[in-house]
Wavefront OBJ file of the C-alpha trace (Angstrom):
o trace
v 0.000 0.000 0.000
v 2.867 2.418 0.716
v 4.250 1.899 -2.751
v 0.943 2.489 -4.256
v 0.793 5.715 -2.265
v 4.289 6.806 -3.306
v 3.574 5.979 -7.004
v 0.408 7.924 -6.813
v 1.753 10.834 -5.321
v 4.720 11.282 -7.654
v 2.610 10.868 -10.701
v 0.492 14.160 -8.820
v 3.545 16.120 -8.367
v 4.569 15.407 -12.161
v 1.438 16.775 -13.354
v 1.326 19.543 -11.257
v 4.237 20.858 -13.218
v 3.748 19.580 -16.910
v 0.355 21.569 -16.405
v 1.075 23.997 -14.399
v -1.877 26.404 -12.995
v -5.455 27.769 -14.692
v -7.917 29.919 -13.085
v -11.539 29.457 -14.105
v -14.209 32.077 -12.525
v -16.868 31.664 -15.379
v -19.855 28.828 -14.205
v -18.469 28.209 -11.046
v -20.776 25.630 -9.757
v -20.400 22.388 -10.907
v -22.683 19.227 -10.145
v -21.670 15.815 -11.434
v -23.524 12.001 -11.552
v -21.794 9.153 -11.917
v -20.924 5.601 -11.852
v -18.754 4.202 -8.436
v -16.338 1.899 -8.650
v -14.665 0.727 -4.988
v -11.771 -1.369 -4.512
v -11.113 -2.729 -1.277
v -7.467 -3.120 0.181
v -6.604 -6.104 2.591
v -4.915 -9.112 2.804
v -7.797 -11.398 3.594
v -10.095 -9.393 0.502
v -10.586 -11.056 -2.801
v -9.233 -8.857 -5.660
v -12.279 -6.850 -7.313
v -14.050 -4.052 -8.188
v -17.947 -3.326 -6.871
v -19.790 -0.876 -8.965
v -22.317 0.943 -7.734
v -24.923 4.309 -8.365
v -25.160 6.994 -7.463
v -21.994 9.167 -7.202
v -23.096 12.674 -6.583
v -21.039 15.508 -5.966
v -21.809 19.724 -6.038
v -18.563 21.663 -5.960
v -18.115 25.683 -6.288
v -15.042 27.553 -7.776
v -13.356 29.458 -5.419
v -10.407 31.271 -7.768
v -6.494 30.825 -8.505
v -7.352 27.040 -9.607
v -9.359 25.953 -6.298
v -13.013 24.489 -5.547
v -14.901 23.258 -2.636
v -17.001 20.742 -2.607
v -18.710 18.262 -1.379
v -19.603 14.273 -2.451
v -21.623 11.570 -2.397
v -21.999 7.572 -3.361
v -23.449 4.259 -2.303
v -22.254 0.628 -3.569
v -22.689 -3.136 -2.400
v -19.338 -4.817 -1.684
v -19.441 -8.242 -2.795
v -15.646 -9.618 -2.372
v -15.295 -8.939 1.675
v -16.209 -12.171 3.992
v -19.481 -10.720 3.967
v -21.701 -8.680 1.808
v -21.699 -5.342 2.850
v -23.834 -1.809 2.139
v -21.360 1.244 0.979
v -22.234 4.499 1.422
v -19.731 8.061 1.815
v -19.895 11.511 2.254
v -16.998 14.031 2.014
v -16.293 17.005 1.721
v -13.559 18.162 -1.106
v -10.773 20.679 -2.135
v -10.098 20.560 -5.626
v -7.145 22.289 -7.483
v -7.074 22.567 -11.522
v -4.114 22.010 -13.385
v -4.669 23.318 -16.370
v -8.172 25.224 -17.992
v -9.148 23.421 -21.421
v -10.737 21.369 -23.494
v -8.941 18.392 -20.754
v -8.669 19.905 -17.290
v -6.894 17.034 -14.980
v -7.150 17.967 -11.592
v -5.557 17.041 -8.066
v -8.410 16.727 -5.204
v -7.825 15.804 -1.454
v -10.419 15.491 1.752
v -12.021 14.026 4.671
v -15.406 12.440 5.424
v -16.621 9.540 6.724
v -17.256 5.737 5.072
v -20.152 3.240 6.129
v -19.213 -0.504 5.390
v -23.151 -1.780 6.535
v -23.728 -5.635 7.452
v -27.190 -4.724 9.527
v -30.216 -3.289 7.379
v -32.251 -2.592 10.300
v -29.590 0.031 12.295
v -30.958 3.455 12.467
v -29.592 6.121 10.745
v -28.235 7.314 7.558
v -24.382 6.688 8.987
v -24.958 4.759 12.339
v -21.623 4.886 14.087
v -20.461 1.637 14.722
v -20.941 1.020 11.167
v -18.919 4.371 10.241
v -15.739 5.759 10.404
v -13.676 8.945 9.703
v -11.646 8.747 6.204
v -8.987 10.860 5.016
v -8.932 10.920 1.020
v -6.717 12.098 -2.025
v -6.883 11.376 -5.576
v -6.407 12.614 -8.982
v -9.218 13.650 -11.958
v -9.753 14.525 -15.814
v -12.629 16.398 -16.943
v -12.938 15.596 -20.811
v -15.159 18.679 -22.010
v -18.056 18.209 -24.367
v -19.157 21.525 -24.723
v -19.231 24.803 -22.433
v -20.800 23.121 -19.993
v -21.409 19.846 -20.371
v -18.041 17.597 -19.313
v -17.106 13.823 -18.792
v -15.398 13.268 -15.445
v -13.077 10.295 -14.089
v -11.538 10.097 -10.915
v -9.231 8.224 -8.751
v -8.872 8.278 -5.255
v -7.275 6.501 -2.648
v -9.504 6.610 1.040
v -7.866 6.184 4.370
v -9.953 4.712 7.264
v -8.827 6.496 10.031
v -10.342 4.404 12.880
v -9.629 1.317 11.729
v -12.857 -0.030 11.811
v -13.667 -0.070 8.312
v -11.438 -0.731 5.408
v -8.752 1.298 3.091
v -9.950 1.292 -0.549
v -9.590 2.880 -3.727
v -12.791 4.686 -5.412
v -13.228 5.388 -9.331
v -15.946 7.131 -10.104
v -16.472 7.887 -14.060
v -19.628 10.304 -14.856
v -20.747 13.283 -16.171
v -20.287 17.092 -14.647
v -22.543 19.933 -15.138
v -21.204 23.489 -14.984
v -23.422 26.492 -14.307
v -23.332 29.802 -12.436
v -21.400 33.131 -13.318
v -18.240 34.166 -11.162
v -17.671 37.302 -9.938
v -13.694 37.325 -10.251
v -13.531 41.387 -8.695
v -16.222 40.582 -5.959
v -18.036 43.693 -7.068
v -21.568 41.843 -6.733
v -21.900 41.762 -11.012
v -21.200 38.683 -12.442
v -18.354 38.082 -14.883
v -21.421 37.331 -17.422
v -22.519 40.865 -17.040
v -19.315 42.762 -15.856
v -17.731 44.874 -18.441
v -14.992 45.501 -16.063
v -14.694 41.774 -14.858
v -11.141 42.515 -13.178
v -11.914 45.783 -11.574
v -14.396 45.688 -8.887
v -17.337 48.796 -9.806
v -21.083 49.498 -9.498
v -24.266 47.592 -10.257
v -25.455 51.152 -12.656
v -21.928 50.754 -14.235
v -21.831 47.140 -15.348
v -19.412 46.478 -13.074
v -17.295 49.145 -13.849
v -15.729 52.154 -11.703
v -16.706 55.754 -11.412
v -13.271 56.961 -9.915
v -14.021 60.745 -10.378
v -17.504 60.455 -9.244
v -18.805 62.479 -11.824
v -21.638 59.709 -13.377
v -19.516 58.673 -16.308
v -17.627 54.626 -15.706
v -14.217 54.902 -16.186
v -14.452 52.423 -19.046
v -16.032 55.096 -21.151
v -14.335 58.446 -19.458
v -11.534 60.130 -20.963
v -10.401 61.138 -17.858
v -11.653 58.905 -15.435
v -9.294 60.893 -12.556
v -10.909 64.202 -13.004
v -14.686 64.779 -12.706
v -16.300 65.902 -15.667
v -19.700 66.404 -18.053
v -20.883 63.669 -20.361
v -21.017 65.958 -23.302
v -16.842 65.845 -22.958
v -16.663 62.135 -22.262
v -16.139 63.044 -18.611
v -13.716 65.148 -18.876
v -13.971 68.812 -17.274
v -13.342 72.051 -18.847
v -12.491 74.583 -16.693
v -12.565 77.875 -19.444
v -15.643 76.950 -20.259
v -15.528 77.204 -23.989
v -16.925 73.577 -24.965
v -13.433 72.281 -25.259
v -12.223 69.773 -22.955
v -9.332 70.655 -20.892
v -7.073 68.003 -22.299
v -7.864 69.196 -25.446
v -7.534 72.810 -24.837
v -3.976 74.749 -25.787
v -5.204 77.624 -23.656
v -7.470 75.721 -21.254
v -7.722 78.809 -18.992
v -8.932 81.241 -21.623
v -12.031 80.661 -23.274
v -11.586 80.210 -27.056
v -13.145 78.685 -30.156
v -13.280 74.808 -31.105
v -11.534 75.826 -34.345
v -8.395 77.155 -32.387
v -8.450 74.397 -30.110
v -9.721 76.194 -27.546
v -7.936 79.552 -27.888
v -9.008 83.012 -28.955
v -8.981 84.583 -32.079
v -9.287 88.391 -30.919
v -8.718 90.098 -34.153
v -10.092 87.359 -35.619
v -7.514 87.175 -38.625
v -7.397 82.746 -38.844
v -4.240 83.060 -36.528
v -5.055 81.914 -32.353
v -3.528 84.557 -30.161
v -1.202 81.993 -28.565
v 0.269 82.047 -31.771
v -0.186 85.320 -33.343
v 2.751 88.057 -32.818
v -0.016 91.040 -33.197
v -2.979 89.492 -31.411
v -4.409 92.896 -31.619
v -4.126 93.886 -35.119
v -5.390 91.722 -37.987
v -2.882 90.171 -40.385
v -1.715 87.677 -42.864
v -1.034 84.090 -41.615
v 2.100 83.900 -43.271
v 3.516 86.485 -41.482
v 2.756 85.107 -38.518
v -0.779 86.926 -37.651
v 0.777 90.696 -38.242
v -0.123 93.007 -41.386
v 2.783 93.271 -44.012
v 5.123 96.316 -44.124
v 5.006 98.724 -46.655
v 8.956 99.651 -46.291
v 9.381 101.902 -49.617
v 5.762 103.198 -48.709
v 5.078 103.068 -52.700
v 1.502 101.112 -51.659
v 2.901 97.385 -52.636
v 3.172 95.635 -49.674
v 6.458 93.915 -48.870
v 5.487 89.830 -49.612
v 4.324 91.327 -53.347
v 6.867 94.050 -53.305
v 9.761 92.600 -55.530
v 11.624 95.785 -54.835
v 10.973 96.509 -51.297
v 13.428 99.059 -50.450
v 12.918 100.697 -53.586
v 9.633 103.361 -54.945
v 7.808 101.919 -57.605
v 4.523 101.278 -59.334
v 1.306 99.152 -58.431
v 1.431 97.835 -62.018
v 5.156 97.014 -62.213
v 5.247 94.569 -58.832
v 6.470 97.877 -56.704
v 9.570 98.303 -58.873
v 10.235 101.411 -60.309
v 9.298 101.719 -63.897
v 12.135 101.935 -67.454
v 11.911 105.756 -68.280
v 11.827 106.495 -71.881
v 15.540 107.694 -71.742
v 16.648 104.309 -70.479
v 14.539 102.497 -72.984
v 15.770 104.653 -75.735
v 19.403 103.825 -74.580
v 18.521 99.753 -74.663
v 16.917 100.563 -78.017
v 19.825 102.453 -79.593
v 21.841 99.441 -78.069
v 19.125 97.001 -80.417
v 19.433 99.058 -83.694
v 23.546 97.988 -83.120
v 22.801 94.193 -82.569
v 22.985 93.213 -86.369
v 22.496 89.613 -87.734
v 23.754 88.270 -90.880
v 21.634 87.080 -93.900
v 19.468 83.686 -93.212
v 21.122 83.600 -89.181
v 20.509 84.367 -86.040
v 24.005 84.086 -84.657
v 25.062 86.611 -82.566
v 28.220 88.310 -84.586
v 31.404 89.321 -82.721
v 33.017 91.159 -79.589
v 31.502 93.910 -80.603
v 27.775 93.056 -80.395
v 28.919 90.753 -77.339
v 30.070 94.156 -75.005
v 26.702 95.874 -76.212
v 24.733 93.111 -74.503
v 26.927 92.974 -71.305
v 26.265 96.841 -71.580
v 22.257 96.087 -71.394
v 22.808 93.529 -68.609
v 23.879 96.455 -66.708
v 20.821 98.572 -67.267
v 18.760 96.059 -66.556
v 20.276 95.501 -63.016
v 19.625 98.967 -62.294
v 15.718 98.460 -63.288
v 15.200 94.864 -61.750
v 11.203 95.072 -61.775
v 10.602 95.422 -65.530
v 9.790 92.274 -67.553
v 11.221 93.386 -71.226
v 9.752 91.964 -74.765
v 12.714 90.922 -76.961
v 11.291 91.715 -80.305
v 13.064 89.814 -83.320
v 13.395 91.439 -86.837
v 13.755 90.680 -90.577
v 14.959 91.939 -93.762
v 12.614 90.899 -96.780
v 14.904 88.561 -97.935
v 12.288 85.260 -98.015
v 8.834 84.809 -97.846
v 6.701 86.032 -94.392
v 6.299 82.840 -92.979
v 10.371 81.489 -93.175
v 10.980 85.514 -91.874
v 8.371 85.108 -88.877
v 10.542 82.014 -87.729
v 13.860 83.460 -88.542
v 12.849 86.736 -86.190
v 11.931 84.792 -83.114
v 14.960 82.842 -83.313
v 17.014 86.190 -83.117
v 15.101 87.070 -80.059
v 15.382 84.004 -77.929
v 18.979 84.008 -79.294
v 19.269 87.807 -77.767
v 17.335 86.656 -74.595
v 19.737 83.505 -74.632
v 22.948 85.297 -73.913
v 21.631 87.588 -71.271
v 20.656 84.566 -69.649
v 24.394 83.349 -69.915
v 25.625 86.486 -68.670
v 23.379 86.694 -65.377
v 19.786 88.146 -66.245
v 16.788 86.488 -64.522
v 15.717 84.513 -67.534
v 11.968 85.291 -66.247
v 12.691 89.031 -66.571
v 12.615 88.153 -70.684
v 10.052 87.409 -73.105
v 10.487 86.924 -76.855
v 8.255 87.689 -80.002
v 9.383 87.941 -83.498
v 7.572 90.155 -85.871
v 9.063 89.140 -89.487
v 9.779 91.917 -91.673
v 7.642 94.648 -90.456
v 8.336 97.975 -89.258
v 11.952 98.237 -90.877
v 13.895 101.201 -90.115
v 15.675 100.961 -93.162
v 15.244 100.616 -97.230
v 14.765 97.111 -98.404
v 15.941 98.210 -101.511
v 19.621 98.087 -100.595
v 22.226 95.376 -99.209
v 23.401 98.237 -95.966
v 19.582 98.912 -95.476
v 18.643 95.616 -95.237
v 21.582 94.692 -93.052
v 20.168 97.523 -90.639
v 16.432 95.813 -90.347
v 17.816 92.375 -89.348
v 18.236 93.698 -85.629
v 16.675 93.492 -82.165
v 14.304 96.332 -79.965
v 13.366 95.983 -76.460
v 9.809 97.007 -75.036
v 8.551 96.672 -71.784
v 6.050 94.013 -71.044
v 3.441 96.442 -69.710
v 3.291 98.513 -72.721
v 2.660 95.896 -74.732
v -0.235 94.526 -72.639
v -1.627 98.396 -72.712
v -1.285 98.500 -76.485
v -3.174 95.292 -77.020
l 1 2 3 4 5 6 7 8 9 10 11 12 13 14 15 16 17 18 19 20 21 22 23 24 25 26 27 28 29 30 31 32 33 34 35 36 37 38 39 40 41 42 43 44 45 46 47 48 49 50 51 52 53 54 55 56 57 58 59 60 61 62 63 64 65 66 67 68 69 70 71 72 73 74 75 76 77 78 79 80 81 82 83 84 85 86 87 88 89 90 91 92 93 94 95 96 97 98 99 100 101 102 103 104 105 106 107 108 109 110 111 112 113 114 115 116 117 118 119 120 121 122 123 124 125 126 127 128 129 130 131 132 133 134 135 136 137 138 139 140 141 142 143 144 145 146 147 148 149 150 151 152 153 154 155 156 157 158 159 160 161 162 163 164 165 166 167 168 169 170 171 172 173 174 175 176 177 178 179 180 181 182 183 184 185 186 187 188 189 190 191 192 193 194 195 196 197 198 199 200 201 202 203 204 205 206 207 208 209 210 211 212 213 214 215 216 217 218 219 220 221 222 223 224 225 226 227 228 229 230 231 232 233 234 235 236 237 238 239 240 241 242 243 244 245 246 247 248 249 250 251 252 253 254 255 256 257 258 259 260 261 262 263 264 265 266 267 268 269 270 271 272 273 274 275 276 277 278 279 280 281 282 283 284 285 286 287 288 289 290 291 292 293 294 295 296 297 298 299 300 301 302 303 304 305 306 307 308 309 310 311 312 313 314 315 316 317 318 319 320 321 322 323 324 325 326 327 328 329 330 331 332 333 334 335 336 337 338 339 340 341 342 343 344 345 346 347 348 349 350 351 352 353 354 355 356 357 358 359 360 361 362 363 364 365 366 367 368 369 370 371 372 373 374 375 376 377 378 379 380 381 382 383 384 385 386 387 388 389 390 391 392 393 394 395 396 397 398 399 400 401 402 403 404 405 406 407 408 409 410 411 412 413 414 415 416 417 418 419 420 421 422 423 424 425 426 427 428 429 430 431 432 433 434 435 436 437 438 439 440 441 442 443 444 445 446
């Protein structure tokens, strides 16, 4: 018997560890009906099992892998000297060793064991026919569905007076779980609880109201901090509809749009941000109205010369005056082409166009038409092309040589408006040529 003890113990402690620990709080209660099967232990006791109904037993979950329980069986024991009645009652500690779809299970207890040879004593467990047993054993539930289980068990039972006999009890069955836990003890079942760790209040679900302020925490944005519903719980101490933890300036009532700070000259830039809060200006320039610095009426961000008087029309940039357009013109009549070209010819016509670079960098607001010329050599058509190609050749070097190429525009208008007689080879040589115009003129004159 002490080797079966030993055997049955190690095989416990092995499982305890392969399976290590599971906590269970949903259906706590579980009632089971069975089959029991009773071996009796003794030198002078034929080998045998007795089988016998019913084995009852009611246990309820208790938490980190334990339930309490109690049980119930009754046999006939056939291979003692004499046939004898069989009836227990114990009560049970169970411990799970794993939570699945197979839950073995360690159980130990202590109860009492009737071995009856008299029908006619009194009494459900009449004490010379009784005695105190100590139990321990080992169990698989085999689930069938949520509730629903098969159960076997093994146990070995003690007789602690010595006036009945050791034996081992199998009891195979089914088990029944119902019930909801309450893991958090907050009086909501786990069923219902949508805070199932977190013990809270019946109105809540289960849930806490830490701040007090009628909103769970499961649902409250700042479940430290009481606060309305219409902010999630959260409070908002400006008062401007905008929750404090939301609100840049939460002690200065603002607008939703600003997130939650004022606007007060109302120009699209919040004042915690806005370097004239007083004065309404351009978001780009950080909430304050643009300079005028040349006080010509452009303002500085259109103002492409700032420091410098000029027109409205011309970007704030001081207009050509007809002397300094005559002087780029004279410097046009001088920029000659050959025959059928529009290479630009020599040293010469090279220093005139550095010389118009230089005029131009005096003047940098105008925007100047490069007008390409023809002599009547060819037909219109062939002297159309041939006089844009001068221009953008014209505009093409004062590119090279450092003019904005956006400050140029080209147009070539054939053989029209010569300046010279057609008639002759130094009069034709005088039309092929370039003039300059400035773009606003031309926009006027169309």
């Amino acid at each position: 018997m002490n080797r079966f003890i030993k055997i049955f113990f190690s095989l416990a402690f092995l499982l305890f560890f392969q399976l290590g620990i599971s906590q269970n709080s949903d259906k706590p209660w579980v009632i089971g009906v069975g089959v029991d099967l009773i071996n009796i232990q003794g030198g002078d006791i034929d080998s045998g099992l007795n089988i016998g109904v019913p084995a009852l037993s009611l246990s309820r979950y208790l938490g980190v892998g334990f339930s309490l329980g109690a049980q119930y069986s009754l046999n006939n024991i056939k291979n003692t000297p004499e046939d004898l009645g069989y009836s227990s009652i114990d009560g049970v500690v169970k411990y799970n060793l794993s939570d699945g779809k197979i839950s073995p299970y360690l159980f130990a207890g202590f109860g009492v064991s009737r071995f009856s040879t008299n029908a006619d004593n009194e009494g459900l467990l009449p004490s010379k026919e009784t005695s105190r047993t100590g139990l321990g054993g080992i169990g698989v539930n085999f689930d069938l569905n949520d509730k629903l289980a098969i159960n076997v068990s093994a146990s070995y039972r003690s007789d602690i007076e010595g006036d009945g006999y050791n034996h081992l009890q199998h009891i195979v069955g089914l088990s029944y779980s119902f019930g909801a836990g309450d893991a958090d003890k907050d009086g909501v079942s786990d069923e219902k609880d949508e805070c199932p760790d977190v013990p809270g209040l019946k109105e809540f679900n289960g849930c806490p109201d830490s701040d007090g302020d009628g909103i769970p925490d499961n649902k409250d944005r700042c479940p430290e901090e009481a606060g309305t519903e219409a902010l999630q719980g959260c409070p908002d101490g400006d008062g401007d509809g905008v929750a404090d933890i939301d609100d840049i300036c939460p002690d200065i009532a603002g607008m939703a749009e600003m997130n939650g700070c004022p606007d007060t000259d109302s120009d699209g830039v919040s004042d915690n941000e806005d370097k004239c809060p007083e004065i309404a200006g351009d978001i780009a320039n950080g909430g304050c109205p643009w300079a005028d610095t040349d006080g010509d009426g452009v303002l500085d961000n259109i103002d492409a010369c700032k420091d410098e008087k000029g027109t409205i029309v011309n970007n704030g940039c001081p207009e050509l005056s007809k002397e300094i357009l005559a002087t780029l013109n004279k410097f046009g009549l001088r920029i000659n082409f050959p025959a059928n070209s529009d290479k630009i010819l020599g040293k010469k016509t090279q220093n005139i166009l550095y010389q118009i670079k230089e005029l131009l960098e005096e003047y940098p607001g105008d925007i100047l038409i490069v007008e390409g010329y023809a002599s009547s050599d060819g037909d219109d058509a062939y002297n159309i092309e041939l006089s844009i190609k001068r221009a953008q050749a014209v505009k093409a070097y004062l590119v090279k040589i450092g003019v904005s190429k956006d400050r140029l525009e080209v147009r070539g208008l054939g053989e029209a408006e010569p300046i010279s007689n057609n008639e002759s080879k130094e009069g034709r040589a005088e039309n092929r040529r370039v003039q300059f115009l400035p773009k606003l003129k031309v926009l006027f004159l169309q």
